[in-house]
Backbone as JSON, one array per atom type, in Angstrom:
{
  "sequence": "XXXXXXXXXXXXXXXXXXXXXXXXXXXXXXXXXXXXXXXXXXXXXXXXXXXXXXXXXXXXXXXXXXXXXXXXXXXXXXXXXXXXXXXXXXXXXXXXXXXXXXXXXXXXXXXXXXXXXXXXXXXXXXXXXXXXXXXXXXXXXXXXXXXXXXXXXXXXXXXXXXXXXXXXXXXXXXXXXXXXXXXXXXXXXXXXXXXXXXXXXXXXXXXXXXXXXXXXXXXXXXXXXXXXXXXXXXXXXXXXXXXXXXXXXXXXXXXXXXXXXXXXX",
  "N": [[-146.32, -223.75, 117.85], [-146.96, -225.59, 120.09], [-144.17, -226.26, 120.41], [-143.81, -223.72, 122.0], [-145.54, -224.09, 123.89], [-144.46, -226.1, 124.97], [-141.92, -225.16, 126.44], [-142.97, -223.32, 127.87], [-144.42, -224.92, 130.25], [-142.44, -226.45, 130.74], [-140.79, -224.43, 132.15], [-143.04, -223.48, 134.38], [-142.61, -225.55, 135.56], [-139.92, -225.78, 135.99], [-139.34, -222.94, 137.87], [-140.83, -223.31, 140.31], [-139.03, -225.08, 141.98], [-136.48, -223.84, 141.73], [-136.52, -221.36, 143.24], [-137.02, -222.67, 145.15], [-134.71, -223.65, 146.41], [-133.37, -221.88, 146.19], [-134.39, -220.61, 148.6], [-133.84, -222.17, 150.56], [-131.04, -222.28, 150.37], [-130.82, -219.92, 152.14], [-131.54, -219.75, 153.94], [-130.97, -219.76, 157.28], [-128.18, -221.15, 159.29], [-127.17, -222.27, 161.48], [-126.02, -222.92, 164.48], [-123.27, -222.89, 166.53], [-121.36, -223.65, 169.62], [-119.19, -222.31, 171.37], [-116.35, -222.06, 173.39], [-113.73, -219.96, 174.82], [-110.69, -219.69, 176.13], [-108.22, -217.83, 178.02], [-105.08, -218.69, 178.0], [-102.47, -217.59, 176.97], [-99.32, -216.74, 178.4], [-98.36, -213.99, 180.21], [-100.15, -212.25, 179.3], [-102.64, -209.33, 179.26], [-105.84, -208.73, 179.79], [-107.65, -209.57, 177.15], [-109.44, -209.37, 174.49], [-112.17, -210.57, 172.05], [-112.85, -210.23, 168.69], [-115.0, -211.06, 165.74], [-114.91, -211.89, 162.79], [-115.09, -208.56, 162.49], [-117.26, -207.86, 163.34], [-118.31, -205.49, 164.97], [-116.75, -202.62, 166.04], [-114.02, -201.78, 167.48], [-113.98, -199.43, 169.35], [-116.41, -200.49, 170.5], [-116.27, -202.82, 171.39], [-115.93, -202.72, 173.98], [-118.43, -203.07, 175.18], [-119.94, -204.61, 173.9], [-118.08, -207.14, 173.53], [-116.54, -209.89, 174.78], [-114.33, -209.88, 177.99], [-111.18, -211.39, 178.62], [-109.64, -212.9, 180.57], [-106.32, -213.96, 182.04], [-105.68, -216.95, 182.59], [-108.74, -217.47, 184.17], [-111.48, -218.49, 184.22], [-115.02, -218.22, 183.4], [-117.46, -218.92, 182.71], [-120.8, -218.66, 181.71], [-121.67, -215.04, 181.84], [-124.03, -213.43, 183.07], [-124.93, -210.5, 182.09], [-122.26, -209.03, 182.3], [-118.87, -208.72, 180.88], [-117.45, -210.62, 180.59], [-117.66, -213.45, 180.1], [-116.35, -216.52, 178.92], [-117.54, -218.17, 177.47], [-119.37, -218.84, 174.23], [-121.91, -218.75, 171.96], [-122.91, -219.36, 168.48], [-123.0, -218.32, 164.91], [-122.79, -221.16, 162.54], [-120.33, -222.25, 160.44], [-117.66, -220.61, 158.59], [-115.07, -218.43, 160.44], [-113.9, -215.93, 161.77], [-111.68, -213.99, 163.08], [-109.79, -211.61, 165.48], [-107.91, -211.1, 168.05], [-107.09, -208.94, 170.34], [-105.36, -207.15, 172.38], [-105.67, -205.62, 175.61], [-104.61, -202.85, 177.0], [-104.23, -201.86, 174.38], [-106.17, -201.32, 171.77], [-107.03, -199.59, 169.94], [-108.04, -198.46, 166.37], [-106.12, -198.9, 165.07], [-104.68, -200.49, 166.13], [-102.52, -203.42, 166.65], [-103.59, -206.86, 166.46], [-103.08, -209.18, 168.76], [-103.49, -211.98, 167.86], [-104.37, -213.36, 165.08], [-106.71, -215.2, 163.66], [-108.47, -217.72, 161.62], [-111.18, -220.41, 161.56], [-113.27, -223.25, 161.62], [-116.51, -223.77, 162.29], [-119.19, -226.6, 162.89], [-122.2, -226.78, 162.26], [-124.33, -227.16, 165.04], [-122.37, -228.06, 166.79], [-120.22, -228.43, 170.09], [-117.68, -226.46, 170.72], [-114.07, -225.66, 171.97], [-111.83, -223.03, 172.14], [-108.47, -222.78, 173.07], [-106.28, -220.24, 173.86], [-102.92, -219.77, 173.79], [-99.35, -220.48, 174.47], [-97.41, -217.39, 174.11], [-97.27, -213.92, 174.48], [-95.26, -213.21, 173.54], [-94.68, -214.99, 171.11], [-97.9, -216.08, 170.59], [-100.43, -218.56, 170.16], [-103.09, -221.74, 169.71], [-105.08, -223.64, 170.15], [-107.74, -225.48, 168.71], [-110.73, -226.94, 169.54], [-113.03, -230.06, 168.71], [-115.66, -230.74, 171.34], [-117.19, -233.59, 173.08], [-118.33, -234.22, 175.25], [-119.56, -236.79, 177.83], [-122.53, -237.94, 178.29], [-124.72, -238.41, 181.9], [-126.65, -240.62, 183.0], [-129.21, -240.63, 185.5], [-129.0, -242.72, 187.57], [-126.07, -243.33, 187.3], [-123.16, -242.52, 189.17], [-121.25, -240.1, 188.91], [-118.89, -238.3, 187.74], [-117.1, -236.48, 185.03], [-113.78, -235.99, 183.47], [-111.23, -234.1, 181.85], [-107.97, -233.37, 180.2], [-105.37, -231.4, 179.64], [-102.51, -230.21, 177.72], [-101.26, -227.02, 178.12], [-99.08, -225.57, 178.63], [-96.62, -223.45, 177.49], [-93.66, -224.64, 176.22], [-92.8, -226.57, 177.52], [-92.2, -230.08, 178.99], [-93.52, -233.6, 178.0], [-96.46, -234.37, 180.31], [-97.59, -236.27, 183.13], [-100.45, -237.63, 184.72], [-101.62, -238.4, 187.77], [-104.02, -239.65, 190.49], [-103.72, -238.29, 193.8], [-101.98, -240.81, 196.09], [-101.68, -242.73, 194.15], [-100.23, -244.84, 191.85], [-97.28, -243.01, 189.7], [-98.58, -241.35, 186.54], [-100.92, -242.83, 186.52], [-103.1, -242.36, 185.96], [-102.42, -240.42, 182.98], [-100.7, -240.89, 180.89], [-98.47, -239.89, 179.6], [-98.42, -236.26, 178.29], [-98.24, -234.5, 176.23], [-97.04, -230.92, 174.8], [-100.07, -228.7, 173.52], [-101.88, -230.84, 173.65], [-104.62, -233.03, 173.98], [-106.92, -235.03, 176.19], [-109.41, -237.62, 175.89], [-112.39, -237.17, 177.35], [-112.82, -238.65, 181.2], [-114.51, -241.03, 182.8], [-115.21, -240.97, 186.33], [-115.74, -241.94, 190.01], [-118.53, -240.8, 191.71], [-119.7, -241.41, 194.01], [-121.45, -241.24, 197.11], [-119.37, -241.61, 198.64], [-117.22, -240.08, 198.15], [-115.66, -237.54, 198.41], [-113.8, -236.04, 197.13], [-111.0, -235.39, 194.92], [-107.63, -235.01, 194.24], [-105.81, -234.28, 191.73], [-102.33, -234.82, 190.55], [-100.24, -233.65, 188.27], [-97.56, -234.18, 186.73], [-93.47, -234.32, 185.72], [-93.52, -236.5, 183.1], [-91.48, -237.82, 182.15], [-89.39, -238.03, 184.76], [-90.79, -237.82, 186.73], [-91.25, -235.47, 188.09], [-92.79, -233.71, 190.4], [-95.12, -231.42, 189.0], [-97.47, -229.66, 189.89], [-100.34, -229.29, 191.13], [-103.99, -229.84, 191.53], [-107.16, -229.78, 193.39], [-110.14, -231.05, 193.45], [-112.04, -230.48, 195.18], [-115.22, -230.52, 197.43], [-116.92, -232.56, 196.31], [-119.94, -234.3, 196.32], [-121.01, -232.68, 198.92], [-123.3, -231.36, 201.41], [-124.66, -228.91, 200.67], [-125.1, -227.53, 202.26], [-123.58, -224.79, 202.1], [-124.31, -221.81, 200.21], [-122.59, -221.12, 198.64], [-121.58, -223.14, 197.46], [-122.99, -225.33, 195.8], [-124.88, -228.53, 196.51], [-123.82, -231.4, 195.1], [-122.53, -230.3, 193.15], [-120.52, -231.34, 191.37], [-121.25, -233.61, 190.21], [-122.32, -236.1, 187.8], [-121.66, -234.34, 185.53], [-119.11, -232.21, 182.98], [-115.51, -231.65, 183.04], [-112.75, -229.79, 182.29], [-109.4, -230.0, 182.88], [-106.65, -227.9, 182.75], [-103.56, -227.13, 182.32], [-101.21, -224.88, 182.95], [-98.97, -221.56, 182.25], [-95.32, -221.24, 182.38], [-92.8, -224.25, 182.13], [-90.92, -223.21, 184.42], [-91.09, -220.91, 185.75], [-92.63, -218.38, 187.49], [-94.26, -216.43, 190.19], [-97.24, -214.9, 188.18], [-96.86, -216.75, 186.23], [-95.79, -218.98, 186.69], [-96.55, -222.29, 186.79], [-99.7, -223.93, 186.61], [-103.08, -225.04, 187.13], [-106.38, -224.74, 185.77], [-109.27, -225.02, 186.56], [-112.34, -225.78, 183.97], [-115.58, -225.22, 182.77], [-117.29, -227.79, 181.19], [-120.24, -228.78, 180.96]],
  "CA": [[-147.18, -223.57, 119.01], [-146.56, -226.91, 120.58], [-142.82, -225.62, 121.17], [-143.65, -222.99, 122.85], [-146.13, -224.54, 125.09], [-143.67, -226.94, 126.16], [-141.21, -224.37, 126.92], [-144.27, -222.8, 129.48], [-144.47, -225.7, 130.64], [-140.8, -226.83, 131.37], [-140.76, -222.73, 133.12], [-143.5, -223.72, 134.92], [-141.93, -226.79, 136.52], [-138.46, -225.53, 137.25], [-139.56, -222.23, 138.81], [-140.76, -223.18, 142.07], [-138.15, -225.73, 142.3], [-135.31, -223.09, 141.79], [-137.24, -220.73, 144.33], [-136.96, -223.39, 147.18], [-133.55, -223.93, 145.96], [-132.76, -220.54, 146.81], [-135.23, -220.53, 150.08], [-132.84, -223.37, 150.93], [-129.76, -221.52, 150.22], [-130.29, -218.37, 152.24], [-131.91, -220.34, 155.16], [-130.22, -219.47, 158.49], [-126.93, -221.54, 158.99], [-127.41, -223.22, 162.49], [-125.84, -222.1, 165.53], [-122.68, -223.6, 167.49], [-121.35, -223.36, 170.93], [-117.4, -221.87, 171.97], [-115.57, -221.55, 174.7], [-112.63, -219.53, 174.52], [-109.57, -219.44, 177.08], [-106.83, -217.07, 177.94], [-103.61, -219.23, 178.33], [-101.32, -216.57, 176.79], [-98.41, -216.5, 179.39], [-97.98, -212.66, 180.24], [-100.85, -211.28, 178.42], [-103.85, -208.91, 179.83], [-107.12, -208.55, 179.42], [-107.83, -210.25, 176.02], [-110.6, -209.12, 174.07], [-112.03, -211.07, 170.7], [-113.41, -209.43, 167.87], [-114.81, -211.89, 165.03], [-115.61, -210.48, 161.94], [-114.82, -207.04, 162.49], [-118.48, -207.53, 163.56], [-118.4, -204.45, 165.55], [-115.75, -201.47, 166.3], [-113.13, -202.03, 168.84], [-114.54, -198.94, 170.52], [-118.14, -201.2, 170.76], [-115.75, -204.24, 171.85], [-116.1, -202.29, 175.5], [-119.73, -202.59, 175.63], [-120.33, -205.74, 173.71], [-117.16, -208.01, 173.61], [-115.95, -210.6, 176.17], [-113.2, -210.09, 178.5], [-111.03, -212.63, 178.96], [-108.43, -212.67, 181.75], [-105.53, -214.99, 182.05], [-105.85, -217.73, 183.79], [-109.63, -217.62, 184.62], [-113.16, -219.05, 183.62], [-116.64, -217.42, 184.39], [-118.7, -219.25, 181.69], [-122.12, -217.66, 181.07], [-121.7, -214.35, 182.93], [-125.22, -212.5, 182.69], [-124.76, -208.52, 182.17], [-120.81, -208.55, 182.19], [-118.33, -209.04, 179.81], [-116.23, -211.71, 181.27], [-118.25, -214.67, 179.94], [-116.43, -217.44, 178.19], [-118.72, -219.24, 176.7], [-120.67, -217.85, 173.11], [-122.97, -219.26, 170.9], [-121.86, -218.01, 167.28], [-123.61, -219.17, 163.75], [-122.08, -222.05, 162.2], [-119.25, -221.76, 159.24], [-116.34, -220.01, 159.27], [-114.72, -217.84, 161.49], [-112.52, -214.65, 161.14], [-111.56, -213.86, 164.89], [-109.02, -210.74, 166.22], [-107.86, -211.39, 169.62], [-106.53, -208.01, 170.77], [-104.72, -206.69, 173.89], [-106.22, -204.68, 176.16], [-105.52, -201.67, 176.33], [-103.81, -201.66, 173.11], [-107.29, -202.05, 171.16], [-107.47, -198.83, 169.35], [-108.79, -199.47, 165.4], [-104.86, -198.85, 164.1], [-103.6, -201.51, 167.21], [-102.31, -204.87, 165.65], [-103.93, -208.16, 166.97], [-102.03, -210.31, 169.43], [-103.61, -213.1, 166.79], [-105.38, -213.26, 163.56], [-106.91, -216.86, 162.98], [-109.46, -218.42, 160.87], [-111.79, -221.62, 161.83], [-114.51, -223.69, 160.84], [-117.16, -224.05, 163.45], [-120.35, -227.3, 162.33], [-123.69, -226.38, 162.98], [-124.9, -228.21, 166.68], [-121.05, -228.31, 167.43], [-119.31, -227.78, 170.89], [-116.04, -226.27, 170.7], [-112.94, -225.16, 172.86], [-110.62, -222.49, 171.52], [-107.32, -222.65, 173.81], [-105.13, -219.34, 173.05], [-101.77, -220.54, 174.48], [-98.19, -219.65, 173.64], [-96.88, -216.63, 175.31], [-97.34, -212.66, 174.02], [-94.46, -212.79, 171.8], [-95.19, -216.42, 170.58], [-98.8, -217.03, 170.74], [-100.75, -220.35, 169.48], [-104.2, -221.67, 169.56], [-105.89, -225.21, 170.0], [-109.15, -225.79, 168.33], [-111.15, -228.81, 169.67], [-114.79, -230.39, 168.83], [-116.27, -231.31, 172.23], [-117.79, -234.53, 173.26], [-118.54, -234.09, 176.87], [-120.2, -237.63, 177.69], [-124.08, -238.13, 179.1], [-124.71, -239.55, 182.54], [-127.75, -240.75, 183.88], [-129.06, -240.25, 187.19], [-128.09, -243.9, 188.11], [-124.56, -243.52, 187.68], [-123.26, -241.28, 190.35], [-120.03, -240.29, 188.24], [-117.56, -237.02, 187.26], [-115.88, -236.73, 184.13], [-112.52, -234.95, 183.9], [-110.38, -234.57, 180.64], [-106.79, -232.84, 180.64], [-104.83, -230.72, 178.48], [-101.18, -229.44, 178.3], [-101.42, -225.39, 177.57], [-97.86, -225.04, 179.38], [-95.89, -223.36, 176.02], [-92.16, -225.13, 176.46], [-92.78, -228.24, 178.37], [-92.0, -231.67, 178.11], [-94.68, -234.17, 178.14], [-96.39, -234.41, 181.49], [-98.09, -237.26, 183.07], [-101.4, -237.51, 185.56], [-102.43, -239.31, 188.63], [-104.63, -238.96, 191.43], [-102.98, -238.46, 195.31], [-101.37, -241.77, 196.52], [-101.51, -243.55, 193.26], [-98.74, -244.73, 191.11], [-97.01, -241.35, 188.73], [-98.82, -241.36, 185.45], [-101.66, -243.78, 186.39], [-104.33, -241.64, 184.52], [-101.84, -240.18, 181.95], [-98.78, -241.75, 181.15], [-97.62, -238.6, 178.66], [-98.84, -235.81, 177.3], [-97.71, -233.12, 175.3], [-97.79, -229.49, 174.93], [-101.1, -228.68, 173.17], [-102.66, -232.08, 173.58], [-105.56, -233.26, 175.22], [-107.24, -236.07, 176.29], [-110.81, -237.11, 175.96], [-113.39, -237.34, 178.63], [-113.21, -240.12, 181.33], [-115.48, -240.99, 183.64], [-114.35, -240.81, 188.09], [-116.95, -242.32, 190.42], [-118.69, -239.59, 192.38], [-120.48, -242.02, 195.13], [-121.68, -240.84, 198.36], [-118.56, -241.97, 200.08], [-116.14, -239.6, 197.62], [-115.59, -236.18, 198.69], [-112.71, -234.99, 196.55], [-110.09, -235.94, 194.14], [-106.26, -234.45, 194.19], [-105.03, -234.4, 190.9], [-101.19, -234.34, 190.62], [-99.18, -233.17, 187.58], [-95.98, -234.37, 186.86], [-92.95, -234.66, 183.83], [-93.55, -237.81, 182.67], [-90.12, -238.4, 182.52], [-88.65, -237.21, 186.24], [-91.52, -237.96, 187.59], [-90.81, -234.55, 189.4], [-94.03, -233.25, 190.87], [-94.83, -229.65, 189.12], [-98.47, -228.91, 190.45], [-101.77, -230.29, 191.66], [-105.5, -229.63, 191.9], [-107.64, -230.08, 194.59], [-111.65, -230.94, 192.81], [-113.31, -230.41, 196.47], [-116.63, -230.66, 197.67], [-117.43, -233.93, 195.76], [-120.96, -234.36, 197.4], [-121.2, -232.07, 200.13], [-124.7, -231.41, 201.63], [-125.41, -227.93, 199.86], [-125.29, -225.9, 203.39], [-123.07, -223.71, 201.95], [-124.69, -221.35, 199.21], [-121.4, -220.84, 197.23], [-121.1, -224.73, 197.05], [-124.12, -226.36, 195.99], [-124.96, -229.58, 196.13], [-124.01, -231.88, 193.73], [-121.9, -229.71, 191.67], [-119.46, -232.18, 190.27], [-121.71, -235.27, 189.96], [-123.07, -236.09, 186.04], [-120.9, -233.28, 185.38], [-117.57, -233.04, 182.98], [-114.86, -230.35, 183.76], [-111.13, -229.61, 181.34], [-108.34, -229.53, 183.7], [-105.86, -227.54, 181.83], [-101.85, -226.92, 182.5], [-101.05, -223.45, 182.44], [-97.68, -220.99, 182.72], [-94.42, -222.05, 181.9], [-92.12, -224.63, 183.22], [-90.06, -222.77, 185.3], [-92.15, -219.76, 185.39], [-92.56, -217.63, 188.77], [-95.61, -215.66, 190.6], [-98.57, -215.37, 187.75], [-95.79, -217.32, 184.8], [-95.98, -220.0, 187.39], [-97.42, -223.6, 186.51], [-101.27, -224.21, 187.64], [-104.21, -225.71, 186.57], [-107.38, -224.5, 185.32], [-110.89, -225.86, 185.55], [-113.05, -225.54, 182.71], [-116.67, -226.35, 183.2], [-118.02, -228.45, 180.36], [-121.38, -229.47, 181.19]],
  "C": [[-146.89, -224.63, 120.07], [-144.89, -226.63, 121.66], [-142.8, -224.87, 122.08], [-144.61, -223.52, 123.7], [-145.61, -225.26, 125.7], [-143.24, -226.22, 126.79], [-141.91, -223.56, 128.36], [-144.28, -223.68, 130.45], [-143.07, -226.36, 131.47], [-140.7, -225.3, 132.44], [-141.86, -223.08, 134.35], [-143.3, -224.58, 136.08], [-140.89, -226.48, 137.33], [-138.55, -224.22, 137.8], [-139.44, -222.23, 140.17], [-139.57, -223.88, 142.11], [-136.69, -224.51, 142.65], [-135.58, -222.06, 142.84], [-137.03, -221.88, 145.8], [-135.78, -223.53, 147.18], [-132.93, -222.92, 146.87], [-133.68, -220.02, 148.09], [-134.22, -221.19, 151.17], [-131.23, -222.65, 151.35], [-129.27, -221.06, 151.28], [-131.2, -218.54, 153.54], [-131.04, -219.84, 156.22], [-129.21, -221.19, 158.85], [-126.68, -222.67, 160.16], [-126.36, -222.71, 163.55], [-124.62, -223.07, 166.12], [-122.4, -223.15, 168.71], [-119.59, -223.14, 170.47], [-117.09, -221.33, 173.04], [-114.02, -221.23, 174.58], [-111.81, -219.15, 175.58], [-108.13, -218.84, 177.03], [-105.82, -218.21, 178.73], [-102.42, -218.85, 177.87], [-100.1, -215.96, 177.84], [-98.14, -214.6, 178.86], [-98.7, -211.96, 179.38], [-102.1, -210.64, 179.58], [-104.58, -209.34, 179.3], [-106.94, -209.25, 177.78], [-109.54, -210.03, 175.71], [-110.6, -209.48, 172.28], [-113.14, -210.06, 169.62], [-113.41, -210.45, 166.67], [-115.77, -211.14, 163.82], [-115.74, -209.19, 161.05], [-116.7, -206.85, 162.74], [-119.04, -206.28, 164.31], [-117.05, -203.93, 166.08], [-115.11, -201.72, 167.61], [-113.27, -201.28, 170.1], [-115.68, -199.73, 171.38], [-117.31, -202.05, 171.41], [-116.2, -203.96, 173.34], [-117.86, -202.43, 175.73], [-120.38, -204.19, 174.91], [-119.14, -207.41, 173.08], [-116.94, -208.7, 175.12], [-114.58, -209.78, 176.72], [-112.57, -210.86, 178.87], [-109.5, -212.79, 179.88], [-107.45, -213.89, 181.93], [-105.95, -215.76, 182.99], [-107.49, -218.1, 184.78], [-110.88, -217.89, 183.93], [-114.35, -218.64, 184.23], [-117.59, -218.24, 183.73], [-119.57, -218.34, 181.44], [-121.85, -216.74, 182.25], [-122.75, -213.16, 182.77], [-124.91, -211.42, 182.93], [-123.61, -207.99, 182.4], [-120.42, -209.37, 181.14], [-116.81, -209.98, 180.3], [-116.62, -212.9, 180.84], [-117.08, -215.56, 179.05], [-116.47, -218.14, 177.25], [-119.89, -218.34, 175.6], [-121.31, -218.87, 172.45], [-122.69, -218.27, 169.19], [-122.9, -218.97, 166.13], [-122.43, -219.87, 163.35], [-121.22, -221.62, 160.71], [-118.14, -221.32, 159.48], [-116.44, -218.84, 159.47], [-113.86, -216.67, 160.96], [-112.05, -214.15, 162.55], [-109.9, -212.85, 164.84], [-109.25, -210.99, 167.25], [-106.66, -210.14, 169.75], [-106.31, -207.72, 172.59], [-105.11, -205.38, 175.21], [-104.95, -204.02, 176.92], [-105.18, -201.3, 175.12], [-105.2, -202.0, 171.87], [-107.98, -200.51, 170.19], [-107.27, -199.6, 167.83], [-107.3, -199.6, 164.47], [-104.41, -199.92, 164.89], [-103.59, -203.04, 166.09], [-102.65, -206.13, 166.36], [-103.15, -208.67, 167.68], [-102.05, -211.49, 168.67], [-104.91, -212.92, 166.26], [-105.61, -214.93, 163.01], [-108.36, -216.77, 162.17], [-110.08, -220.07, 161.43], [-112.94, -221.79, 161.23], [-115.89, -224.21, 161.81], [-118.71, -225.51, 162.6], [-121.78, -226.96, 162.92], [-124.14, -227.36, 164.28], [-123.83, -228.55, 167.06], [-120.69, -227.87, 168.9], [-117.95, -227.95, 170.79], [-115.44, -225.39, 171.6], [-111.91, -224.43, 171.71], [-109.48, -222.27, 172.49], [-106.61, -221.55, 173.22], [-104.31, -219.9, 174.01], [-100.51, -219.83, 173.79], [-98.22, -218.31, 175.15], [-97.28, -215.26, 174.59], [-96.94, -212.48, 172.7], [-94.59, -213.93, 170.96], [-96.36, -216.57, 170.87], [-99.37, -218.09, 169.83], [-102.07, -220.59, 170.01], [-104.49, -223.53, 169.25], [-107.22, -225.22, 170.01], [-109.46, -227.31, 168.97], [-112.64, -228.99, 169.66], [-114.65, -230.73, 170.3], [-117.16, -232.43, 172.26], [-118.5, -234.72, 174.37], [-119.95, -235.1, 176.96], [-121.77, -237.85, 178.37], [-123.9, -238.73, 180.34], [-125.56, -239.75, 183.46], [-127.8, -240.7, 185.3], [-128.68, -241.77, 187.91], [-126.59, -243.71, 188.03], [-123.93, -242.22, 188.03], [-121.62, -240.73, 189.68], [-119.95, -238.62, 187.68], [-116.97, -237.15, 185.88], [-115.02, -235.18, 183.62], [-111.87, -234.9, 182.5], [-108.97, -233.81, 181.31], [-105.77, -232.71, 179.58], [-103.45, -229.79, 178.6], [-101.25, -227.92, 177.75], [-99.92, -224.95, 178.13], [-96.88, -224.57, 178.06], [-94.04, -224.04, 176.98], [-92.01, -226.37, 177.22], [-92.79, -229.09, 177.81], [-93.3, -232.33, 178.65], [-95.2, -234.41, 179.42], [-97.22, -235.81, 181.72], [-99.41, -236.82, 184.14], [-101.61, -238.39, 186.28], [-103.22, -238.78, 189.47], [-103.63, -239.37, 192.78], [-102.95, -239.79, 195.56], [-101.76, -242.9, 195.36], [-100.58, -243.79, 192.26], [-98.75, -243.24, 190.26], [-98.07, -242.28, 187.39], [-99.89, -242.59, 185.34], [-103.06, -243.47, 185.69], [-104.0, -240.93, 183.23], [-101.04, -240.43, 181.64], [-97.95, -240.35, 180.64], [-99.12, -238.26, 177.76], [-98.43, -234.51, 176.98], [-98.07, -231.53, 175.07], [-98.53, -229.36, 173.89], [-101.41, -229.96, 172.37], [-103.8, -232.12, 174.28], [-106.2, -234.71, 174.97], [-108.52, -236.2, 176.11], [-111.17, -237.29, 177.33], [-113.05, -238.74, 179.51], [-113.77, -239.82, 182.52], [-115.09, -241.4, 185.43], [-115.65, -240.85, 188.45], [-117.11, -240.98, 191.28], [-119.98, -239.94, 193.59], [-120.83, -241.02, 196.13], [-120.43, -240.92, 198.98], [-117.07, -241.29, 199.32], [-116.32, -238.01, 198.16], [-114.7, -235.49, 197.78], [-111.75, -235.91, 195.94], [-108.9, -234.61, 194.49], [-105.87, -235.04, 192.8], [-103.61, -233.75, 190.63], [-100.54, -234.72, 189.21], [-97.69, -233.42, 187.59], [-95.08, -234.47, 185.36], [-93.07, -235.82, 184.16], [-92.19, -238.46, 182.28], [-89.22, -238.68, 183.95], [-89.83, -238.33, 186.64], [-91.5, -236.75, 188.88], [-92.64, -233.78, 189.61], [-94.16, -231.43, 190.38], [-96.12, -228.93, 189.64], [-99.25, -229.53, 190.62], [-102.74, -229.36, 191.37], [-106.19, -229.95, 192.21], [-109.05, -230.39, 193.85], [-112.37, -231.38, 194.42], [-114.87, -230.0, 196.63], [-117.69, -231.71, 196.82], [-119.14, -233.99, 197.05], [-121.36, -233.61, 198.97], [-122.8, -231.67, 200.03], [-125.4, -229.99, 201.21], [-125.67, -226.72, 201.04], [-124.63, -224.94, 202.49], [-123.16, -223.14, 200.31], [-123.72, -221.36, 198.1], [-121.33, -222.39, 196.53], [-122.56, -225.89, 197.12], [-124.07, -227.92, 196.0], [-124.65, -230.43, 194.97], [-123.19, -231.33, 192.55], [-121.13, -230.32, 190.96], [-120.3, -233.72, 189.5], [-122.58, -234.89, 188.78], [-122.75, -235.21, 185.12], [-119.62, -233.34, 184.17], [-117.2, -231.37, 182.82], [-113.44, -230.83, 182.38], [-110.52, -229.87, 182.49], [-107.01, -229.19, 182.45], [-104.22, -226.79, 182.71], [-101.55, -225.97, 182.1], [-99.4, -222.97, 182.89], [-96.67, -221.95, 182.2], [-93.59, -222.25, 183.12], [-91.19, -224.6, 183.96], [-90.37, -221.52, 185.74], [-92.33, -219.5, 186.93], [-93.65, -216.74, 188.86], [-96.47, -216.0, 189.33], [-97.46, -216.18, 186.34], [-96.0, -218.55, 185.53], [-97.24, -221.58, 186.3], [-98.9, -223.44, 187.36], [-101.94, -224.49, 186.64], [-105.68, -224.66, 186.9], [-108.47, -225.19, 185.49], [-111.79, -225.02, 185.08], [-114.41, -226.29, 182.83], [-117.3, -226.75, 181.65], [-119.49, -229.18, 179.88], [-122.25, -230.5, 179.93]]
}
């Protein structure tokens, strides 16, 4: 008798315990952030499918579109956005070709990742059609109070075939903000004052060897007074942005070299 009342007793105890155990378990997973960019030299439309969470026909009605060479971020009630929010864990991701996207078509790329719950991440596709490639990166994108009137910029080579490039800003020595950097590299965050008395940065691109100049980008309207609706106020200041190196280096009309910004907020 004794025996078996322990035994009730021991059942009694580890019950609930194994019940929260498994409450615990089967809890919801936590949520990250991704931003995903077409840098596929010579590819269309790009549409992801992770999952197989829904039918490639559905992809048209609830998949992104993702266009070479361009960034929309959050784009309310179209399918051009960016920027998702996804549960945390891993990943199973088809990146198909538009219009090649029927359910027999074969992926342009088939990857796997690991996303952390409260993570921001950047997926770079890169590479070219017949070679593509893919740079995963956590995000850090730094805080910056309303006292310090400040920009921050990072910068990333996506150019498939290039040699290491370097960064400065207009009339400052070559390679005075990057000395070298490599194809799918990047840099972290740094911080560019964004005073009252700055209007704009010129960032110029170069090989870090030559020193031959292969492209620029203009970050205008540093503080402008917000007349003009398209260009609010303030849009770069406390802010941080990618600048990313696109096309290859020797590359002509849309193959061409250019830069990307990427808003990071």
């Amino acid at each position: 008798m004794k025996q078996q009342l322990s035994k009730y007793i021991l059942s009694a105890v580890l019950l609930p315990m194994l019940l929260c155990c498994s409450k615990k378990n089967n809890g919801p997973r936590g949520m990250a952030s991704l931003t995903l960019i077409n840098s596929v030299v010579g590819s269309s439309l790009l549409i992801p499918n992770f999952s197989g969470s829904y039918t490639l026909a559905g992809s048209y009605i609830s998949g992104n579109f993702l266009t070479y060479g361009y960034y929309y971020g959050y784009a309310a009630g179209m399918n051009t956005g960016n920027q998702m929010t996804l549960q945390s864990g891993l990943q199973t991701l088809a990146m198909y070709q538009y219009p090649d996207t029927l359910p027999t078509s074969k992926p342009l790329l088939n990857i796997d990742f690991t996303l952390t719950a409260g993570s921001i991440n950047s997926l770079f596709l890169t590479g070219t059609v017949n070679s593509p490639d893919t740079l995963l990166t956590v995000d850090h994108p730094p805080y910056y109070s309303v006292t310090d009137s400040s920009v921050g910029f990072r910068f990333v080579n996506l150019s498939p075939g290039s040699k290491p490039i370097s960064v400065n800003i207009q009339g400052e020595p070559d390679g005075s903000r990057v000395s070298s950097l490599s194809y799918k590299n990047i840099t972290g965050f740094s911080s560019f004052p964004a005073a009252s008395g700055i209007s704009s940065y010129t960032f110029e691109f170069r090989d870090a060897a030559t020193g031959a100049l292969l492209t620029s980008y203009l970050a205008d309207g540093i503080n402008n007074d917000g007349s003009d609706p398209n260009n609010p106020a303030n849009n770069w200041r406390f802010r941080n942005f990618t600048l990313a190196l696109l096309g290859l280096p020797d590359g002509t009309g849309a193959e061409a070299q250019t830069v990307l910004l990427i808003n990071n907020y």
